[in-house]
C-alpha positions in Angstrom: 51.2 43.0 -47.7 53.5 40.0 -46.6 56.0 40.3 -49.1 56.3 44.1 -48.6 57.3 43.5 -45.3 59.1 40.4 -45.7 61.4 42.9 -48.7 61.7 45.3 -45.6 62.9 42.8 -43.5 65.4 41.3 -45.8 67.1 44.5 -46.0 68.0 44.7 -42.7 69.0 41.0 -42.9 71.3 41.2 -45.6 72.5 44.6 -44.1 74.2 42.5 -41.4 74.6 39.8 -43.2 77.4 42.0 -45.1 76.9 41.5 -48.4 79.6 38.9 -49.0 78.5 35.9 -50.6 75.6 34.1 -48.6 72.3 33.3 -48.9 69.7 33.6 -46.0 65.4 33.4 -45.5 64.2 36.8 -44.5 61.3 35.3 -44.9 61.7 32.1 -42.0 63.7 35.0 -39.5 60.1 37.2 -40.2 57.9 34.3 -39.7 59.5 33.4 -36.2 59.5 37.0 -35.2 55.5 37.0 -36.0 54.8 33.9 -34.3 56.7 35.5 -31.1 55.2 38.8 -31.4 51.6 38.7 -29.9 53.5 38.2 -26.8 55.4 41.4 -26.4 54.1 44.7 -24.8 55.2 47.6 -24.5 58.8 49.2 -25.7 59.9 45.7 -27.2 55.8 45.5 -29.0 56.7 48.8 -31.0 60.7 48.0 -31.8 58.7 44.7 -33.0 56.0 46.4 -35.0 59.0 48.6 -37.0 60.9 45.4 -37.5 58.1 43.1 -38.8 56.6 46.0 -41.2 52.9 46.1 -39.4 51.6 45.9 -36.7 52.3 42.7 -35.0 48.4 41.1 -34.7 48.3 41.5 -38.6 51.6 39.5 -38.4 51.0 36.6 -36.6 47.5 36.3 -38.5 49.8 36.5 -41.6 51.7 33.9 -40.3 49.0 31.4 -39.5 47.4 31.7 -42.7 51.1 30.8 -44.3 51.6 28.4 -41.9 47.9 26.8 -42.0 48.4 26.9 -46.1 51.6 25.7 -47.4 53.0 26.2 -50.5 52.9 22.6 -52.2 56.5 23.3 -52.6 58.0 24.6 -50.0 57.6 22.9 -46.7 57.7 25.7 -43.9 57.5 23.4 -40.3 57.6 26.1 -37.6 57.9 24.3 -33.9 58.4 26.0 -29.9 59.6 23.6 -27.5 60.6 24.2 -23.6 62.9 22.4 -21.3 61.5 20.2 -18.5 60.5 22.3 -15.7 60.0 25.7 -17.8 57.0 27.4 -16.2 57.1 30.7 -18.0 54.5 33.1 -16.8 51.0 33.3 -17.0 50.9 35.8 -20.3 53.9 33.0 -21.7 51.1 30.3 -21.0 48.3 32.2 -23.2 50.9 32.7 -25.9 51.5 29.4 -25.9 47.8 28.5 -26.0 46.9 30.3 -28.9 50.1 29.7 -31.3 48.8 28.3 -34.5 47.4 24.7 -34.9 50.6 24.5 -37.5 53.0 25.1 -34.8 54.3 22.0 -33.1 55.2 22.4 -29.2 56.7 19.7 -26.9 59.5 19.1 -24.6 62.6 20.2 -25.9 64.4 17.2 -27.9 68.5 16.3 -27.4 70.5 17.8 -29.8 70.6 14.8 -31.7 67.0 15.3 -31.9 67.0 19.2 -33.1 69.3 17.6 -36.1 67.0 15.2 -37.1 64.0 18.0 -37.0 66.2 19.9 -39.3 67.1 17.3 -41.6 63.8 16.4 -41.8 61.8 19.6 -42.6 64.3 20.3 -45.3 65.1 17.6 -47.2 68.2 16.8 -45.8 70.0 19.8 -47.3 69.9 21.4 -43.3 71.4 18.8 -41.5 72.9 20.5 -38.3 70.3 22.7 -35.8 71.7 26.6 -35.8 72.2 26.5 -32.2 73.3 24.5 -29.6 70.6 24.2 -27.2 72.0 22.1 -24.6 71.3 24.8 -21.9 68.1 25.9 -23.5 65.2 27.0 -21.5 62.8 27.6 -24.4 63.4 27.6 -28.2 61.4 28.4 -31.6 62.3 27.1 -34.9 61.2 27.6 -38.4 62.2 25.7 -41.7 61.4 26.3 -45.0 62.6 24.3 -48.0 62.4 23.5 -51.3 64.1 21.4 -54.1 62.7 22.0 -57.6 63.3 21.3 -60.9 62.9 24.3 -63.9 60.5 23.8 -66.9 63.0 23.7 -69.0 67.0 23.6 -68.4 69.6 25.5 -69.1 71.8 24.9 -72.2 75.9 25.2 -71.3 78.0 27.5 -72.4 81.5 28.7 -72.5 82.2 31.0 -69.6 83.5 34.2 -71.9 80.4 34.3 -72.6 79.7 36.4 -69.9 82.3 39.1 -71.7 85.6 40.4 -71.2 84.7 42.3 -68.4 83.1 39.8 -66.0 86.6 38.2 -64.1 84.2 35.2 -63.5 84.8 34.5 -67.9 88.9 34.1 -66.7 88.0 31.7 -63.2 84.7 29.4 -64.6 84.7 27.0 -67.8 81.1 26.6 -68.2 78.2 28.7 -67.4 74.2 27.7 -68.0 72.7 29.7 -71.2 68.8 29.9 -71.7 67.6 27.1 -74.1 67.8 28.2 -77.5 64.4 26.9 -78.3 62.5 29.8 -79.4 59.9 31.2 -76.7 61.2 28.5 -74.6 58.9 27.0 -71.8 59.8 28.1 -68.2 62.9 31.0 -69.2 62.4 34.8 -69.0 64.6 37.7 -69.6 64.8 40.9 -70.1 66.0 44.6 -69.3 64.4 46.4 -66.6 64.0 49.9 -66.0 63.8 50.6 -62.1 63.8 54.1 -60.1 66.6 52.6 -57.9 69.2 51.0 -59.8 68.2 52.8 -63.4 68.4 49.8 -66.1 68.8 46.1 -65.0 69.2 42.5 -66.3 66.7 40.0 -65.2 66.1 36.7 -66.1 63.3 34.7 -64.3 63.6 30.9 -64.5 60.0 29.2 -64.0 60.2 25.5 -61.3 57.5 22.9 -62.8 54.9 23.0 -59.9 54.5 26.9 -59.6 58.1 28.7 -58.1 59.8 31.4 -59.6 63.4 32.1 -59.1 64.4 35.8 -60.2 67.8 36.8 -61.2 68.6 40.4 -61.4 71.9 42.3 -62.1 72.7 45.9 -61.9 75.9 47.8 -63.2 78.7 47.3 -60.4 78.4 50.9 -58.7 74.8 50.3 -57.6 75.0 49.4 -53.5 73.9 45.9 -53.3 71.4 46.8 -51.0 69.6 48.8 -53.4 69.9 45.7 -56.0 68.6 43.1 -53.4 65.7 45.7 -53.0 64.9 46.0 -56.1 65.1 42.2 -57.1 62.3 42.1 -54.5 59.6 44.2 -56.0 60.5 42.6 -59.3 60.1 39.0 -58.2 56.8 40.2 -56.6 55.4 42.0 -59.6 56.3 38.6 -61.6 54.9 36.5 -59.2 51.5 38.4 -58.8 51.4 39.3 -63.0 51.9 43.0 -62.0 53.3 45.4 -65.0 57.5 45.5 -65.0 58.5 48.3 -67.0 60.9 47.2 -69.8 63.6 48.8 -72.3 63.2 48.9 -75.6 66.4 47.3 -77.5 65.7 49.8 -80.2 66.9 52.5 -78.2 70.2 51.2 -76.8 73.4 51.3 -78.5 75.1 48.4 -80.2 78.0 47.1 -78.8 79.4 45.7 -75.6 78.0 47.3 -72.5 78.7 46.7 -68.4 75.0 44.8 -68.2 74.8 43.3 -72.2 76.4 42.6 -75.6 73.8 44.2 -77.9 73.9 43.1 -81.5 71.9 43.0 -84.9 71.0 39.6 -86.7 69.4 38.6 -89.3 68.0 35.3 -88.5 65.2 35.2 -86.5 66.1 35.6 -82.6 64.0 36.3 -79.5 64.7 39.4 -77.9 67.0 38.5 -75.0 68.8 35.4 -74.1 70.7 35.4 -70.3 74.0 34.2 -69.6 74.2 33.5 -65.8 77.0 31.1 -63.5 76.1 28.3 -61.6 76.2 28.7 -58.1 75.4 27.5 -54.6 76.2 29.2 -51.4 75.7 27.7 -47.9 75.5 30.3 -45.1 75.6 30.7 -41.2 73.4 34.3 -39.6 74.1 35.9 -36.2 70.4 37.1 -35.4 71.2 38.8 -32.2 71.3 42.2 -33.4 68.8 44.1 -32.2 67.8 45.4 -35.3 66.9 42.0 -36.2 63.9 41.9 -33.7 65.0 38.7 -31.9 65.9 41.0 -28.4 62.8 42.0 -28.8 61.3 38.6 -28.9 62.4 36.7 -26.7 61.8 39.7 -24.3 58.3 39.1 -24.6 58.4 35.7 -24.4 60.7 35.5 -21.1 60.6 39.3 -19.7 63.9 40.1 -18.2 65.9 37.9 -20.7 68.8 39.2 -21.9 70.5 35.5 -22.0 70.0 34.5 -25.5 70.8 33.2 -29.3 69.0 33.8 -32.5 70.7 32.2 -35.7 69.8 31.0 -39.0 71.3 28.4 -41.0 70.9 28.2 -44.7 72.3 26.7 -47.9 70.7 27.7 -51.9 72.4 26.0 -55.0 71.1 27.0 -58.4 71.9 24.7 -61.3 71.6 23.4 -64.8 68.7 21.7 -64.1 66.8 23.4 -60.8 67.2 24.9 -57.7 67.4 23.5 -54.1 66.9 26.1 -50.9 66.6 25.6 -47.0 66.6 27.3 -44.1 66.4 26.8 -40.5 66.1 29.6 -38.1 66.2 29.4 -34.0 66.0 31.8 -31.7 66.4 30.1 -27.3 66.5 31.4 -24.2 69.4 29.9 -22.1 68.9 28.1 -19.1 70.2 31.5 -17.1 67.2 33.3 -18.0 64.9 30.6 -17.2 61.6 31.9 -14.9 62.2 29.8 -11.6 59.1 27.9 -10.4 57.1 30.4 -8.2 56.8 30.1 -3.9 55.1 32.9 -2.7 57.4 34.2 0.8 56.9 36.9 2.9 59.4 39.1 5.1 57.4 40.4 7.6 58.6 44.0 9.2 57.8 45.2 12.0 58.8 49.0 11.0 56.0 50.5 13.7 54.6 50.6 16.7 53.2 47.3 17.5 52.2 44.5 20.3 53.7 42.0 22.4 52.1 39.2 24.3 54.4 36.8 26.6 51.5 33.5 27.1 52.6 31.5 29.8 52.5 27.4 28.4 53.0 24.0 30.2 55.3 21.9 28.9 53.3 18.6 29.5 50.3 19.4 27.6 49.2 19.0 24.1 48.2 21.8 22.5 46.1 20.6 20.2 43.9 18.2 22.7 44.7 20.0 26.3 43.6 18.2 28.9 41.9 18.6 31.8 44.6 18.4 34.2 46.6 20.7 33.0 48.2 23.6 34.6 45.9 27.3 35.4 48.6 29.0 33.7 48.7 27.1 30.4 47.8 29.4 27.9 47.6 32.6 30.5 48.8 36.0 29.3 51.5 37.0 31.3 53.1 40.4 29.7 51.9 42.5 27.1 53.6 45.7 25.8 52.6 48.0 22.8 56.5 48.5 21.3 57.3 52.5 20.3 60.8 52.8 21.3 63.1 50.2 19.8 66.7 49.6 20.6 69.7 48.8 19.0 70.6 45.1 18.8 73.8 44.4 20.5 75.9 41.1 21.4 74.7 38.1 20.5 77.1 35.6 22.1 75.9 33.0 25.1 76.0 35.7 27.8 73.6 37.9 26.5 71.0 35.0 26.0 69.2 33.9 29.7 69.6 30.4 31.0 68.0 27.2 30.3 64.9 27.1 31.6 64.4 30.7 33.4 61.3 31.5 33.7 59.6 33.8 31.6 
């Protein structure tokens, strides 16, 4: 169920993200959003049960089982933390209260501090917090991380080997090639048929420990949206042993194609080998769309905030030998939309009829211990009046006011 919604989620991300080069977590931006969620009502509880996928109890449960379970390798640290003084309300309070055990709270560290949290949960490949909390009310953090190394590596090869097409063969020198060891440990590839992008590459490269990094291509007029969605279910179906539906070499033509170079051999061969670049990309995510759910959010957390930051930072490198990932994503209230401590005042109107006692009081007695000698008038009610017809207020300088000590 998680990764379903998790593949709905990271459409929206990458949507915004642009499809330029960049690599993000949908996954870390989802997991905040779930841990945020139980504390929304309302409007902002449905825009959040669209965004998340489900409905946002099933979420946060989600959540705290991922969060209570860890994957041995991926470290995924989620924390909340609040600025000295930060009340919040009463439903902010229960949140709070039941966040998972997982979830570290505290005071809200220096920035200095928020960059030594990040460093921390990822390895050191995050070494800067995504936002600058210096005027930060309340702020929520997840990381998730991992640094792996395949089953086997790659072998290198000469960068036209990835055909006269691809202007990556002019720009690169090298690229990594699947070992050449026959059914090689840890390297998978193949041709994919999909409903969504009709016939794609994939190659699936197996981490020693249990992590699965999925490759897949699609011919250059497929929208990358539709390739990043379909990349998803694949890597899901692997990852779960569901069925992938494959092509059949036999049926394609020989030759150089947009996806493959197809050709007959006579020595014994597998199937498929997969020709891929190096890369790494290191990426920075506005979050504050509302699309994103982070509005949303904090909303529930803080109601009336509009005075926020959401942002993600992340960084992926994918090599000869394994593959390295991190993210951190925050989401803060500013200090603007903080909830003031509350003291209860009253204006009291007199909008209606009502009474009016003059009590007559001497000046040499203590109120709260008269004594006995005191004046027959201390205390005495001298002028009532019930009040129906007010009148205007008018002057206010010394003239209007009466003397000094006239009587009552």
């Amino acid at each position: 169920m998680v990764a379903g919604c998790v593949a709905r989620y990271a459409a929206r991300l990458h949507s915004a993200a642009g499809f330029r080069h960049h690599v993000a977590s949908p996954l870390g931006a989802w997991l905040l959003l779930a841990l945020a969620g139980p504390a929304s009502s309302g409007a902002d509880r449905e825009a959040l049960t669209d965004v998340l996928g489900c409905d946002v109890a099933v979420a946060a449960a989600a959540a705290a089982d991922l969060l209570a379970d860890p994957h041995p390798l991926v470290a995924s640290p989620a924390a909340v933390w609040t600025a000295a003084g930060f009340p919040g309300t009463d439903q902010f309070r229960r949140w709070l209260a039941g966040l998972p055990a997982a979830v570290s709270t505290g005071e809200l560290p220096s920035a200095a501090g928020l960059d030594a949290w990040a460093r921390d949960h990822t390895f050191g490949l995050i070494d800067t917090f995504p936002l600058d909390a210096d005027r930060g009310a309340l702020v929520l953090a997840t990381a998730l991380a991992t640094k792996v190394s395949w089953e086997l590596p790659f072998e290198l090869a000469p960068a036209g080997a990835l055909g006269p097409a691809s202007p990556w063969a002019r720009e690169l020198g090298r690229v990594l090639r699947t070992p050449s060891v026959p059914g090689a440990r840890g390297h998978a590839q193949f041709i994919a048929v999909t409903p969504d992008a009709g016939d794609v590459i994939v190659h699936v490269a197996a981490a020693a420990g249990g992590l699965l990094v999925v490759s897949v291509g699609a011919v250059p007029e497929v929208p990358a949206a539709r390739v990043i969605g379909v990349a998803h279910d694949i890597a899901h179906r692997r990852a779960v042993g569901a069925p992938v539906e494959r092509r059949e070499l036999l049926g394609l033509p020989l030759g150089d194609g947009p996806l493959w170079r197809l050709q007959e051999v006579t020595a014994p061969a597998d199937g498929c080998t997969a020709v891929l670049p190096a890369w790494s990309a290191s990426s920075r995510h506005d979050l504050t769309d509302p699309a994103l759910g982070f509005q949303a959010a904090v909303r529930g957390l803080v109601p009336g905030a509009e005075t926020f930051d959401a942002r993600q930072a992340a960084m992926a490198r994918y090599s000869r030998l394994g593959f390295e990932a991190a993210a951190v994503t925050a989401a803060m209230v500013r200090v603007a939309a903080r909830i003031p401590a509350r003291h209860r005042v009253a204006e009291l109107r007199f909008g209606h009829p009502y009474a009016v006692v003059a009590v007559a009081t001497d000046p040499a007695a203590d109120r709260e211990r008269p004594r006995s000698g005191a004046s027959p008038w201390h205390g005495l009610p001298v002028f009532s009046a019930w009040v129906t017809e007010p009148d205007d207020a008018v002057g206010g300088d010394a003239a209007d006011q009466p003397p000094a000590g006239a009587p009552l």
